[in-house]
C-alpha positions as CSV (number, residue, x, y, z in Angstrom):
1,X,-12.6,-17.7,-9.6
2,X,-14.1,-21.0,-10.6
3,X,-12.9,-23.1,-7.6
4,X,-15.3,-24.3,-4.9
5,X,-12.2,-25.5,-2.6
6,X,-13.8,-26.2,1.0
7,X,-10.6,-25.8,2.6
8,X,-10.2,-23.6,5.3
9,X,-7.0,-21.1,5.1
10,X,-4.5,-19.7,7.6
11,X,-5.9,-16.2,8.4
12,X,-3.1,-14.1,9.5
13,X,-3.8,-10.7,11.5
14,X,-1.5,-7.6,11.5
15,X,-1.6,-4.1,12.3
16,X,-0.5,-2.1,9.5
17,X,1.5,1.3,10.1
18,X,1.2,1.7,14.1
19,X,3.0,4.5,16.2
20,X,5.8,4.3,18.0
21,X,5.1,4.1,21.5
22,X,5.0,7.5,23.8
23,X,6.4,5.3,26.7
24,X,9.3,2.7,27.1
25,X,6.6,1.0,29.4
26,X,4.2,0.4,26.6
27,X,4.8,-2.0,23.4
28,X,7.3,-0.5,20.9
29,X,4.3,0.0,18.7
30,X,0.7,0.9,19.7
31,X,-2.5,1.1,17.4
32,X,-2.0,0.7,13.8
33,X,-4.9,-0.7,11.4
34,X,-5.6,-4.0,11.8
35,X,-5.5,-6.4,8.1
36,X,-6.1,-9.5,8.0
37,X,-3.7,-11.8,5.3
38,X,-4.2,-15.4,3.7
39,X,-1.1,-16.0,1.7
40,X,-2.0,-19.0,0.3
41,X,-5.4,-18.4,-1.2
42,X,-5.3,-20.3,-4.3
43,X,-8.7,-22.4,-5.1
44,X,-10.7,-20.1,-2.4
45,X,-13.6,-18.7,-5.2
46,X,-14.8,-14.8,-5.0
47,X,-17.7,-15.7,-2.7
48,X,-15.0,-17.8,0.0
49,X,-12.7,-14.5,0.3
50,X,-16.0,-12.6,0.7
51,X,-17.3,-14.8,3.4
52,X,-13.5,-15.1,5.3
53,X,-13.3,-11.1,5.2
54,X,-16.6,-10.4,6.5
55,X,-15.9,-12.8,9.4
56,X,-12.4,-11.1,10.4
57,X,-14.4,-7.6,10.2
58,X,-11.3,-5.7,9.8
59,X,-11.5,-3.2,6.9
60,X,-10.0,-5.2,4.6
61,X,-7.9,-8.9,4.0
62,X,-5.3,-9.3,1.8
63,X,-5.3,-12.6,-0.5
64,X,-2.9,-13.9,-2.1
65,X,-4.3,-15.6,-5.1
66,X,-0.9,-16.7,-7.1
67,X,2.7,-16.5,-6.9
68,X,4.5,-17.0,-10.2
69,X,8.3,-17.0,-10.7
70,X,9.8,-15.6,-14.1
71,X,13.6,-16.4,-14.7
72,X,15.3,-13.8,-17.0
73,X,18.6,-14.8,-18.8
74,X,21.1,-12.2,-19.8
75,X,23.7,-12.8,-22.3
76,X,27.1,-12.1,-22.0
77,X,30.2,-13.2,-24.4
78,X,31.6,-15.7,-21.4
79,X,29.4,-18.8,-22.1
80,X,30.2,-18.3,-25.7
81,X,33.8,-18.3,-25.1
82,X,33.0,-21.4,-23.2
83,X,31.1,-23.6,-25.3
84,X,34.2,-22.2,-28.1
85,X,36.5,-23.8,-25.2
86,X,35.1,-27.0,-25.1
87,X,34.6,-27.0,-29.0
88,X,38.3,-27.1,-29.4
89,X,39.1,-28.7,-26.4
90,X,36.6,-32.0,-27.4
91,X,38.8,-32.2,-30.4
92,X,41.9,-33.4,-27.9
93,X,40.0,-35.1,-25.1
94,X,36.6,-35.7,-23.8
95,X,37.7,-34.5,-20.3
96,X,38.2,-31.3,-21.8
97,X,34.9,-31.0,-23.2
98,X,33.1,-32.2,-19.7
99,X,35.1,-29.6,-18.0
100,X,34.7,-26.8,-20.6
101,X,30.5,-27.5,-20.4
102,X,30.6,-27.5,-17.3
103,X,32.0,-24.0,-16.8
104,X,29.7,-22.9,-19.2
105,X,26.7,-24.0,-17.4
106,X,27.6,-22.7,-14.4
107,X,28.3,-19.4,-15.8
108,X,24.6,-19.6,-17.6
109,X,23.4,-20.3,-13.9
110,X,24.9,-17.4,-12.6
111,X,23.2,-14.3,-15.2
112,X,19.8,-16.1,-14.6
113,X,18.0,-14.2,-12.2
114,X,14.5,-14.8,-11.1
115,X,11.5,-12.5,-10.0
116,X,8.9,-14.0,-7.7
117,X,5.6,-12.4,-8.6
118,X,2.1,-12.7,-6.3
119,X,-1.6,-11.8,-7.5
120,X,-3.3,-10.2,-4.7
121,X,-7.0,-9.3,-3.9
122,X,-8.4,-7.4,-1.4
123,X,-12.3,-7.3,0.3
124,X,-13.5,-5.6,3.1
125,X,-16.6,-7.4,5.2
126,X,-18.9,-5.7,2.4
127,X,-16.7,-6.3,-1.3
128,X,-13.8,-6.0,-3.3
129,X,-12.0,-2.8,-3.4
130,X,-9.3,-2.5,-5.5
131,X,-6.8,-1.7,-3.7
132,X,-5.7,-1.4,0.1
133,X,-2.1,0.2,1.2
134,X,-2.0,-1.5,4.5
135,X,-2.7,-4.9,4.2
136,X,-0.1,-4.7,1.2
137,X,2.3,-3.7,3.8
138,X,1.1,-6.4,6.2
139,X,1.3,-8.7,3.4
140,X,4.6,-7.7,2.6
141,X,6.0,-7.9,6.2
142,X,4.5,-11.6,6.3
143,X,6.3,-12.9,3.3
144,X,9.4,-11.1,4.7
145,X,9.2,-12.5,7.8
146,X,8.7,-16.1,6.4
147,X,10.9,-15.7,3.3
148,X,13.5,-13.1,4.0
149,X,13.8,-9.1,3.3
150,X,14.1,-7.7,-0.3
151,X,11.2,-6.3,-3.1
152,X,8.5,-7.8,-3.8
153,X,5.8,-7.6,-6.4
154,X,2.0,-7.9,-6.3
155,X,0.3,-8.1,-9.3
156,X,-3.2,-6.1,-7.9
157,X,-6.3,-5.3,-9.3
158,X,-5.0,-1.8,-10.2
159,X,-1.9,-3.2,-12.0
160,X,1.9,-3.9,-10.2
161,X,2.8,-2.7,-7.3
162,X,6.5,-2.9,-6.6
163,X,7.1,-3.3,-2.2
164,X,10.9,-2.9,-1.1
165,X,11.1,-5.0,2.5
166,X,14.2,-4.4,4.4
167,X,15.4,-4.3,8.5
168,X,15.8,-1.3,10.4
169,X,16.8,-1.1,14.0
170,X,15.5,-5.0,14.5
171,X,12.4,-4.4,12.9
172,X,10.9,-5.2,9.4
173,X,9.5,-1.8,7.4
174,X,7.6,-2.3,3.8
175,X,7.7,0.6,1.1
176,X,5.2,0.3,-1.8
177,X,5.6,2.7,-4.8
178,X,1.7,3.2,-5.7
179,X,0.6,3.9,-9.2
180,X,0.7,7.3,-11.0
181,X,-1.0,9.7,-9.2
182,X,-4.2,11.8,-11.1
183,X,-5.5,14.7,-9.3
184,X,-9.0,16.1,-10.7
185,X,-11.9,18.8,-9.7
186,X,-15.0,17.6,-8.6
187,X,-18.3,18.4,-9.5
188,X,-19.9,21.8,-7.8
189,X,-22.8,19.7,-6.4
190,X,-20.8,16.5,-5.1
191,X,-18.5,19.6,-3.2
192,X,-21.7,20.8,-1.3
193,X,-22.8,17.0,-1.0
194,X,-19.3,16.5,0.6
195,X,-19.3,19.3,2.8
196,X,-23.0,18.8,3.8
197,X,-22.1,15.0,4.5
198,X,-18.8,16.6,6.8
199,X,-21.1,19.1,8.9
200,X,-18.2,21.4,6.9
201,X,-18.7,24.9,5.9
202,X,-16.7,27.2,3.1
203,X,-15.7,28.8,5.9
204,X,-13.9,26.0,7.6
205,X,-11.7,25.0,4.8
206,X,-8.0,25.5,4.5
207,X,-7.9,28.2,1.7
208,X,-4.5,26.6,1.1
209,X,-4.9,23.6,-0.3
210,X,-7.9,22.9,-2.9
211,X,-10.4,20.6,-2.4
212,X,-9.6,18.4,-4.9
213,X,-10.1,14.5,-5.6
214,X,-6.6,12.2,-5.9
215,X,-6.2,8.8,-7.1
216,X,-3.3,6.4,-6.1
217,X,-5.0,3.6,-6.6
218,X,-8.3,3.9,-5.2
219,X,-10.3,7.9,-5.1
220,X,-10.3,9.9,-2.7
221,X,-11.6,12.9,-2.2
222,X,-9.4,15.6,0.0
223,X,-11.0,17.8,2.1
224,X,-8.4,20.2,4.3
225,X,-10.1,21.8,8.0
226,X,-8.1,25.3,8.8
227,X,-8.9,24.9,12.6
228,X,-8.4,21.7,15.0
229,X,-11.0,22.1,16.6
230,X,-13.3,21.8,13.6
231,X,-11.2,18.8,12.5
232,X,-11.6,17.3,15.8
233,X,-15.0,17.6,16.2
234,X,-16.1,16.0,12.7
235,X,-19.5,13.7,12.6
236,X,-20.9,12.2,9.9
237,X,-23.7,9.5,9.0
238,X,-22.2,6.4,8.2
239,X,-25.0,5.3,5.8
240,X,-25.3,8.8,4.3
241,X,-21.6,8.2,3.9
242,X,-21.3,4.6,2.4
243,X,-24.2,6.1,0.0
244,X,-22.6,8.6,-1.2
245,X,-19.4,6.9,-1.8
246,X,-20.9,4.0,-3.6
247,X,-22.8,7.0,-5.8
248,X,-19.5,8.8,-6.4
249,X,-17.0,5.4,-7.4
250,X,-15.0,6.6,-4.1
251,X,-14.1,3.0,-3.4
252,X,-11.2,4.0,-0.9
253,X,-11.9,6.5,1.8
254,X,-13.2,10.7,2.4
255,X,-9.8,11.4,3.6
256,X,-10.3,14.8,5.9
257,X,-7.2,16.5,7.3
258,X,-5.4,19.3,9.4
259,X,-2.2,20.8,8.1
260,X,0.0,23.1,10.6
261,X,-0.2,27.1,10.5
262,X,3.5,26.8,10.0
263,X,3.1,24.7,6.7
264,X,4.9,26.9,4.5
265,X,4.4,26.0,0.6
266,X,7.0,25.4,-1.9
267,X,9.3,24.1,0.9
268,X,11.9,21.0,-0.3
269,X,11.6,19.3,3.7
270,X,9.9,17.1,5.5
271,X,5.9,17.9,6.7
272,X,3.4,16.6,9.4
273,X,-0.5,16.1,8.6
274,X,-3.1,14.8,10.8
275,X,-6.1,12.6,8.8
276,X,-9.4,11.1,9.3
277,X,-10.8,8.6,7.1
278,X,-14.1,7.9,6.3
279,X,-14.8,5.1,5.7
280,X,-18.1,3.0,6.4
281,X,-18.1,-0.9,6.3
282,X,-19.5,-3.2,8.8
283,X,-18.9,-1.9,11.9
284,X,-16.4,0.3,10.6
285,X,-16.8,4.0,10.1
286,X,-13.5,5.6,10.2
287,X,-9.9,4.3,9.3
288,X,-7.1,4.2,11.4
289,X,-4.2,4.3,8.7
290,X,-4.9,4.7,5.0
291,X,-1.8,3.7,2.4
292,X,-3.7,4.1,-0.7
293,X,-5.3,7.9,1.0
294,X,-1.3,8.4,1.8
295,X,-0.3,7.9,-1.8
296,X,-3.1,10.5,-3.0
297,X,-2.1,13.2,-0.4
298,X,1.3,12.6,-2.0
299,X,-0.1,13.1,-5.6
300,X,-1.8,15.9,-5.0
301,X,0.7,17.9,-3.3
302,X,2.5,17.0,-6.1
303,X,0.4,18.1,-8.8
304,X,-1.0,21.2,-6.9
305,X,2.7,22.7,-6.9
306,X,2.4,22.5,-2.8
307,X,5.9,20.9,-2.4
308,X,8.8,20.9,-4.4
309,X,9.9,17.7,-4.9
310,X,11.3,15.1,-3.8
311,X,9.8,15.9,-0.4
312,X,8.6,13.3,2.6
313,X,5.4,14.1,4.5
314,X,4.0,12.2,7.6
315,X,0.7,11.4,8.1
316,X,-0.7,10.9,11.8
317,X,-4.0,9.1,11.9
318,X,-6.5,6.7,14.0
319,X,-6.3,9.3,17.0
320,X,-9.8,10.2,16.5
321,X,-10.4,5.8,16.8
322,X,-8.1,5.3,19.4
323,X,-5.3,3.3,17.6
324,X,-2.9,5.9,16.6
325,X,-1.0,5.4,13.4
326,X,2.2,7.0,11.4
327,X,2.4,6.8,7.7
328,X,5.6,8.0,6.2
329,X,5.0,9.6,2.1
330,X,8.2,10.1,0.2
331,X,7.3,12.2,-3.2
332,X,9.9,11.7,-6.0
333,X,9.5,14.0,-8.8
334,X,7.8,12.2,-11.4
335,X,6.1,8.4,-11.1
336,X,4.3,6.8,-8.3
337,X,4.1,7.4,-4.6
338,X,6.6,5.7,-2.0
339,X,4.3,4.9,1.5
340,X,6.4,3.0,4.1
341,X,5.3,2.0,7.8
342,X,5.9,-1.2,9.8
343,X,3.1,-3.8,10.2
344,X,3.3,-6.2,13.8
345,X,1.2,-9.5,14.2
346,X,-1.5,-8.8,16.4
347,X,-1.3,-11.3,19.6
């Protein structure tokens, strides 16, 4: 962006996707991944939204850049009748015609319909990413909140992303339908890399499910732990980590996760998964609740043959970080990937 607008925005903070509370003592939600969300960013220049990121320090901030209306007319034979109404009517009166225009208009009014659009960008403290599933759902829950339930679409960095906003028992829940999933192998020596990065051995993967890399809008790379306790006790160097990412164009996060025994392939129900995310930026070095990592599971269950579809799968995450988080993954047969979760201001 050209600008060099000095202005200082309203930074909003959420936390994206957070659990249901255990206790009717405790907040209705608890944990969650913390966004933060200008929604009037226009004039701020690449260098401001860097700056405003890297002092929130959450993993990423949501901007949005530009909101756009487009009106769409559709024709039907009504205002045509109309304007043949007040045709022949003008040649008895002008009341007539007033009165037949008028009608006319109205009806022209009512088959307009508009579409409000926003560009969005998203940094974390370090850069641009390209995109980030929960501060869109943050984002979306603050326009809701301020303009009323319903869809909404973000023009990203990745292309449209279509979010459906609606109320459910008093609170607001955001859906975004990510791009087209691609699945893909990776290289022999970025697997050992991966796995030597993970502390991981042959042995402790999930012969189940291929370790595979999945893009929903950002690449990830899915690595599946057969036993908890391996899963649980996962270290990794955070520079070795941000090093190798940066090397591999894995701009979202090493998604690791734990599937149940009882996870039965081919079944058309619902599944649990438990995740950890990798991902090192500023003082970050593991994600509490990934949408765009989500959207990939979802992909590459899909492409793998591992569900029959349509199928929803929850994600648990941010245990590990101690801000637990639910991510709910609806699979349609063919298109993009449906990731819904609330998002709460953080007070």
């Amino acid at each position: 962006m050209n600008s060099t607008s000095t202005a200082v925005p309203l930074v909003l903070r959420y936390t994206a996707f957070p659990a249901p509370a255990a206790s009717a003592d405790e907040a209705r939600y608890v944990g969650g991944n913390p966004a933060g969300v200008v929604l009037d960013a226009a004039g701020l220049s690449d260098a401001a939204m860097q700056r405003i990121a890297a002092d929130i320090g959450y993993s990423e901030t949501a901007f949005v850049t530009e909101t756009t209306t487009d009106i769409a007319t559709t024709t039907t034979d009504e205002p045509a009748t109309a304007t043949a109404t007040a045709t022949a009517k003008a040649k008895a009166t002008a009341t007539a015609t007033a009165t037949a225009k008028a009608k006319a208009t109205a009806t022209a009014t009512a088959d307009a319909t508009a579409e409000t659009r926003r560009s969005i960008r998203y940094f974390s403290p370090g850069a641009e990413v390209p995109f980030c599933g929960h501060a869109t759902i943050a984002t979306a829950i603050a326009l809701a909140e301020r303009t009323g339930t319903g869809r909404f679409t973000f023009d990203t960095p990745i292309g449209a992303v279509v979010i459906q906003t609606s109320t459910e028992a008093g609170h607001i829940v955001a859906a975004f339908t990510s791009v087209v999933p691609e699945v893909k192998a990776l290289d022999p020596a970025v697997r050992t890399a991966l796995l030597a990065l993970l502390g991981l051995a042959e042995s402790d993967l999930d012969e189940r499910f291929p370790l595979l890399a999945a893009y929903a809008g950002n690449w990830h790379p899915l690595v599946f732990v057969r036993d908890l306790a391996t899963f649980d006790a996962l270290t990794f160097d955070p520079v070795d980590a941000r090093r190798m990412m940066d090397a591999e164009g894995w701009a979202g996060t090493i998604s690791v996760l734990h599937a149940p025994a009882e996870f039965n392939a081919g079944l058309n129900s619902q599944h649990e998964f438990e995740a950890r995310n990798v991902f090192p930026v500023g003082t970050i070095t593991e994600d509490p609740a990934t949408g765009s990592a989500a959207a990939s599971l979802g992909g590459y269950l899909r492409e793998t043959g591992l569900l029959a579809t349509p199928a929803r799968v929850l994600i648990h995450q941010g245990r590990h970080v101690g801000r637990p988080s639910l991510l709910t993954v609806d699979i349609p047969a063919a298109g993009g990937i449906v990731v819904s979760g609330t998002a709460v201001p953080i007070v």
